[in-house]
C-alpha positions, 0 to 999 in steps of 0.5 A: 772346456778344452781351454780350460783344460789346457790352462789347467793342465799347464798350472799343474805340471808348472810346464808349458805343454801348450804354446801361447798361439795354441791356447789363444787361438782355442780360447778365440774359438771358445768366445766365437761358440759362446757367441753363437749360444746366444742363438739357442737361448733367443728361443725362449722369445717367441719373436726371435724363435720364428728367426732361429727355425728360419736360420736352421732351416735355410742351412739345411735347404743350401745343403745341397746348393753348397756342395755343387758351389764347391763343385764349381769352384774346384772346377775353376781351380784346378784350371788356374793351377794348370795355367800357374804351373805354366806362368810360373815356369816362364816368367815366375808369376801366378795368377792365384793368391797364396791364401793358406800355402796350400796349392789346391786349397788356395785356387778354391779359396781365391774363386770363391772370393772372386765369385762370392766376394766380387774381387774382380781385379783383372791385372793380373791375367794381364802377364805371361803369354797371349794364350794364357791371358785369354784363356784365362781371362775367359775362364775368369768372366765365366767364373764370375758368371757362374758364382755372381750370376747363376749361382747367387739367383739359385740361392736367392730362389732357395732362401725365398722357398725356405722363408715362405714355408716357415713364414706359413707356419711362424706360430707353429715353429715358434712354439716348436722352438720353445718347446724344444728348449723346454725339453732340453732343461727338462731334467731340471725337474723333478717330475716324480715329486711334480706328478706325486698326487696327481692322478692323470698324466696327459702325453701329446705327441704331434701327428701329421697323417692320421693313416699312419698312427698307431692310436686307438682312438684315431683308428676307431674314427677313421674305421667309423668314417670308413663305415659312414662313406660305405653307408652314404654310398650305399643309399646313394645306389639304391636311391638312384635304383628307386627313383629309376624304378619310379620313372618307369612306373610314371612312364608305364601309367603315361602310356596305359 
């Protein structure tokens, strides 16, 4: 929508408001988003509805794992920045890729591409002083530790909880799925003309604890249940008072 709105508007004012690069790189994004909209109507297949839960449900799961993973990068960081601003003074040389031209943003990046990536070339804590190298070099084995090591088997650990608690309910969150891209078109409908001669209208609404809902009809049975155990209990205790009571008797005849 905002690339048409940029060629649009350059067509009618007959004036370039909107570089080439610009609108290219917003069309690149439009294809890019067009692309992942294929993923929303892979629910209409039961078969790839199941795979869609599971993909939303891993990136919700690694929420919290991707933000202590950023954590750990801007850690190993700011430390390299320390250590450039240092090499860079003596001997005009940075251990840290320029990525993007931005000091802090670039040190992120270039540890993530260490650690997720396995760019793993160590020339180039080779320059500068003794000290720098082997700090440096210890802080980057530690780096790839962290992310290659203790970090990936967390996030291995995190997608096998994810798939075993949607692989249990696949059916349920396939249907789920379908229903959902029902919903979303729903408005195709016309559900006064639909339901015009019809005399009942069925709403169902899921419902995962029974205690909890509203319904009349779901307190009438667990005020019944209720009732039933008091019940049960009760003629529990006086059948164990009468066979106390019969004990006794029998005991008593016994002994006379």
């Amino acid at each position: 929508m905002i690339f048409l709105i940029m060629i649009v508007g350059d067509l009618i004012k007959e004036q370039v408001y909107f570089p080439l690069e610009m609108m290219q790189i917003v069309g690149s994004f439009g294809i890019f988003m067009m692309w992942l909209k294929v993923f929303y109507w892979c629910r209409i297949f039961s078969s790839l509805a199941y795979y869609v839960k599971l993909i939303i449900q891993t990136l919700i799961d690694s929420g919290a794992f991707m933000f202590m993973s950023l954590i750990v990068c801007i850690a190993f960081g700011v430390f390299f920045i320390g250590v450039d601003q240092a090499l860079e003074s003596s001997i005009d040389h940075i251990y840290m890729a320029p990525f993007l031209g931005e000091m802090y943003v670039d040190a992120v990046i270039d540890v993530y591409i260490v650690g997720a990536l396995g760019n793993l070339d160590d020339g180039r804590f080779r320059r500068g002083a003794k000290p720098l190298q082997r700090a440096s070099m210890m802080m980057f084995l530690l780096s790839t530790f962290m992310t290659q090591v203790v970090f990936m088997n967390m996030l291995i650990a995190i997608m096998g909880d994810t798939y075993n608690a949607v692989y249990d309910g696949a059916v349920e969150n396939g249907l789920k799925e379908r229903v959902a891209l029902m919903d979303d078109h729903l408005w195709l409908i016309d559900l006064q003309k639909e339901f015009k001669n019809q005399k009942y209208v069925l709403i169902v609404k899921p419902s995962n604890d029974f205690n909890e809902t509203p319904e009349p009809v779901i307190q009438k049975i667990e005020k019944s249940k209720r009732e039933i155990s008091r019940d049960i209990m009760q003629m529990n205790r006086n059948l164990d008072a009468g066979v106390k009571l019969t004990k006794k008797d029998v005991l008593y005849d016994l002994k006379q």
